[in-house]
N, C-alpha and C positions, 0 to 999 in steps of 0.2 A: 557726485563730487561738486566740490562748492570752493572757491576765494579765500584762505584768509589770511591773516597775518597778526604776528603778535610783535611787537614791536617797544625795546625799552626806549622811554621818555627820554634816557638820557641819548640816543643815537638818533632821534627826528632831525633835529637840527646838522647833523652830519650826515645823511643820507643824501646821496648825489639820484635827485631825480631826474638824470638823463643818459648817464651812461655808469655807472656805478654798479662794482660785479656782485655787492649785495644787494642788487636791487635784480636781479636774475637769479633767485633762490631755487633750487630742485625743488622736485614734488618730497612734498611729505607726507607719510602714512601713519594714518594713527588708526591705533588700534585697542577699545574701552570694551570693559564689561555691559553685559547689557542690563547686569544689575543698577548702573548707576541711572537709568533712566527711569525706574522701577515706580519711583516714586513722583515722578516731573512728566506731564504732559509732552509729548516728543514734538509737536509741531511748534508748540513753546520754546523747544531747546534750538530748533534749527532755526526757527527766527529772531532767536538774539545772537544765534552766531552768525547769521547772514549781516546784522546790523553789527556787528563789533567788523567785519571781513569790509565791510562797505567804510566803515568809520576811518579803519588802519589804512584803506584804499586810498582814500583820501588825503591823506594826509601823508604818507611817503610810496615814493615806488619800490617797493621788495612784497612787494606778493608771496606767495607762498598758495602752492597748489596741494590743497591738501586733501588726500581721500581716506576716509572714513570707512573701517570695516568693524564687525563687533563680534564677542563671541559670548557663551551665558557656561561654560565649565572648562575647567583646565585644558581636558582633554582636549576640545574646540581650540584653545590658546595655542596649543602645542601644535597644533596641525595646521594653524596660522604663519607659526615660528616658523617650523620646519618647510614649507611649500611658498612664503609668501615674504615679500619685504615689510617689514614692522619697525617704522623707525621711534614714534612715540607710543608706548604702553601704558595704559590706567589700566593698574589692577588692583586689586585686595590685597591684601597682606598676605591672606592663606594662601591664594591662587600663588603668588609670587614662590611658597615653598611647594607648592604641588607640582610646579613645571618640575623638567630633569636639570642636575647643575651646570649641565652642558648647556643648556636655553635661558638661563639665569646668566650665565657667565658671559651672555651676548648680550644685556643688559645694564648698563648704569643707574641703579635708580638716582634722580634729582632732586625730588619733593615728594614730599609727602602733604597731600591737604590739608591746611587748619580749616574747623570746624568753629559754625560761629559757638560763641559761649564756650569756647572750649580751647588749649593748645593746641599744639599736633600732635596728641596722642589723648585718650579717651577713658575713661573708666566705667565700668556698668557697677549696678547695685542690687542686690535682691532687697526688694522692699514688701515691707510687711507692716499691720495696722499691730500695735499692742495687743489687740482682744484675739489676734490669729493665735498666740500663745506661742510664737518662732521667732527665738531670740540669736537666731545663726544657722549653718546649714546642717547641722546638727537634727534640727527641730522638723526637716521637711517631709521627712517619709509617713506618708499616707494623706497629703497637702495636694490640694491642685494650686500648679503653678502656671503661669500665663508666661513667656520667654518672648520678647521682642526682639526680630530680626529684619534689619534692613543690608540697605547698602552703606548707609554709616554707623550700624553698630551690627557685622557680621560673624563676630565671636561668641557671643552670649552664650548659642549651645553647649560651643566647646567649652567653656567657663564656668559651667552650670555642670557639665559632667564632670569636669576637672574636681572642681570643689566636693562635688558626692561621695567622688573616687576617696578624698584624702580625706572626708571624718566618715569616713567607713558606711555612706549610705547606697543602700542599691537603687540604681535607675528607676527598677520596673516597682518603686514602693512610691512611687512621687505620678501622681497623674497631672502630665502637661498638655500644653496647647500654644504652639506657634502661629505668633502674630505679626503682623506686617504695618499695622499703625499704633502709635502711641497712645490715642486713646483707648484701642481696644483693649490692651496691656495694662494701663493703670488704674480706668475708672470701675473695671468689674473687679479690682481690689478695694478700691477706695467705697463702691456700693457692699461690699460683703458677698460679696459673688463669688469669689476665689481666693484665697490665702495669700497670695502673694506673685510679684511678677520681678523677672530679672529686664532690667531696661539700664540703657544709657546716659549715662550722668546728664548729657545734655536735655534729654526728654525730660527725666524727672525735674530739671529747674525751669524748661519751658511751661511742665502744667501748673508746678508752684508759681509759677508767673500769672499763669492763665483761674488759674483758684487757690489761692493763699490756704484754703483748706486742705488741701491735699498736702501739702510737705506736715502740717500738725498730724494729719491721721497716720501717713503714709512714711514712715521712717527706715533710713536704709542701716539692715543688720549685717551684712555683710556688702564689701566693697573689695571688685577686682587690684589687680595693677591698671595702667594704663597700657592702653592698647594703643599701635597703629594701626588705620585703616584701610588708606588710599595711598598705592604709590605710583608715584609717574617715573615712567622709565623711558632713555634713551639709548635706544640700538647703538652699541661700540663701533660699528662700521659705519653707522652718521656723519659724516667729515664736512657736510661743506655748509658752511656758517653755523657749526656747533655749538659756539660759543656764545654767536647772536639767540640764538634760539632759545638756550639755557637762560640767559639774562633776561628776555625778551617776555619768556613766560611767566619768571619769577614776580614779575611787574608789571603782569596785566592789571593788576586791582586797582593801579592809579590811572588808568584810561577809562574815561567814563562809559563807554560800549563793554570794558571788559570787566568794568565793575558790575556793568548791568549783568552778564554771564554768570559770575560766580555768585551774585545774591541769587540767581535761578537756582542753583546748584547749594548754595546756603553753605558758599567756600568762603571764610573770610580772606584767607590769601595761602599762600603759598610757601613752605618753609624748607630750606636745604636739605636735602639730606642726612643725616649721621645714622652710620652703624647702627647706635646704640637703639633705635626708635625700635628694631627689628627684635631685642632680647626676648621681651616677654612673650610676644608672638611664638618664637622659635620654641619655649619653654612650653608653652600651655600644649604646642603641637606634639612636643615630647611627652608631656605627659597624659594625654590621650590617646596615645601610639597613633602620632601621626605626624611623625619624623619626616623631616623635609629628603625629597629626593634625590 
């Protein structure tokens, strides 16, 4: 358990550092996938949230005691839910239909993460070199494909079966191989290694950043909807400074400690909420028979 506090810019100057009942915050629980660390060195993450905890320290008294638990599958989330108090949740989108709606309905989600180079929501691509001869998903059967899966782009399989399913390709005529970094995904495309890789809009503009050759070879024939990925969620029985907290978090990106955080985490900020972010998520689950709970 560690210090910290998120605190908006606009309430520093109105915080009573001496006897102010916002400045006497309950503990808070948060509770993240342990996917999101997957790819970020962990002693990394804890020492820029120590320095953001020490930064907000400083500069007003409302602390916040916050303890940190994690889990890595639903089912772990749910035995969280049910046995423990969970007042802030980072989850995945899928996870978020995989709970029961009775553990969803104890949930607000707030934000959803923007992603740098990107909005708050996402798009994958299947990309492919002209000479592969795959002009759509049409073309992949008897193709190895590469499928990039992280913690910010965790749909691609289901997107990849989705799409097979609707121009009538079977699974087991496609030989794949899930990958965990972006280069392993794109460059044994781009050498002639493998026909083609499904990856995340944002990856494919990072390598055309990184080798301008790559977006001329590497062309994307197919594109998803946009996805969302990351939701932050606040437990409904949360009551005491809900309001601060919600506000507080929205606008960590303008504190330079919590801007340090989210470049770790490669969040550009933070966006509201809406329903709507949730549709195609909810779609793609239907359509893989994986109907939310």
């Amino acid at each position: 358990m560690f210090w910290i506090a998120f605190i908006h810019p606009a309430l520093n100057a109105a915080a009573d550092t001496s006897s102010s009942d916002d400045a006497n915050l309950q503990p808070l629980n948060v509770v993240f996938d342990r996917l999101h660390f997957s790819e970020i060195n962990h002693n990394d993450a804890v020492a820029a949230l120590t320095v953001l905890a020490r930064n907000f320290s400083q500069s007003v008294n409302a602390d916040m005691d916050v303890e940190i638990s994690s889990y890595d599958t639903a089912d772990s989330l749910i035995g969280i839910l049910d046995t423990e108090n969970a007042d802030l949740v980072i989850i995945h989108a899928k996870k978020y239909f995989q709970i029961p709606k009775r553990l969803r309905d104890q949930l607000e989600p707030i934000y959803i993460t923007r992603i740098e180079r990107a909005g708050p929501m996402g798009a994958y691509h299947l990309l492919a070199p002209e000479s592969s001869g795959i002009s759509g998903w049409a073309d992949v059967a008897g193709k190895e494909l590469l499928i990039l899966k992280s913690y910010r782009c965790h749909l691609t399989s289901d997107w990849f079966k989705q799409s097979l399913e609707q121009n009538g390709v079977a699974e087991d005529s496609v030989r794949t191989e899930t990958v965990d970094a972006v280069s392993n995904a794109i460059l044994p495309v781009f050498f002639g290694k493998a026909d083609a890789c499904v990856v995340s809009d944002e990856a494919y503009v990072l390598m055309k950043e990184l080798n301008p050759q790559i977006g001329k070879k590497l062309l994307p024939v197919e594109t998803s909807p946009s996805f969302a990925e990351v939701i932050i969620c606040l437990n409904q029985d949360f009551r005491n400074d809900r309001q601060l907290l919600i506000d507080s978090v929205q606008y960590m990106h303008l504190n330079p400690s919590g801007e340090q955080v989210m470049m770790l985490f490669k969040i550009s900020q933070l966006v509201p909420f809406e329903e709507r972010f949730l549709d195609n998520v909810q779609q793609l689950l239907s359509d893989t028979n994986q109907s939310p709970n």
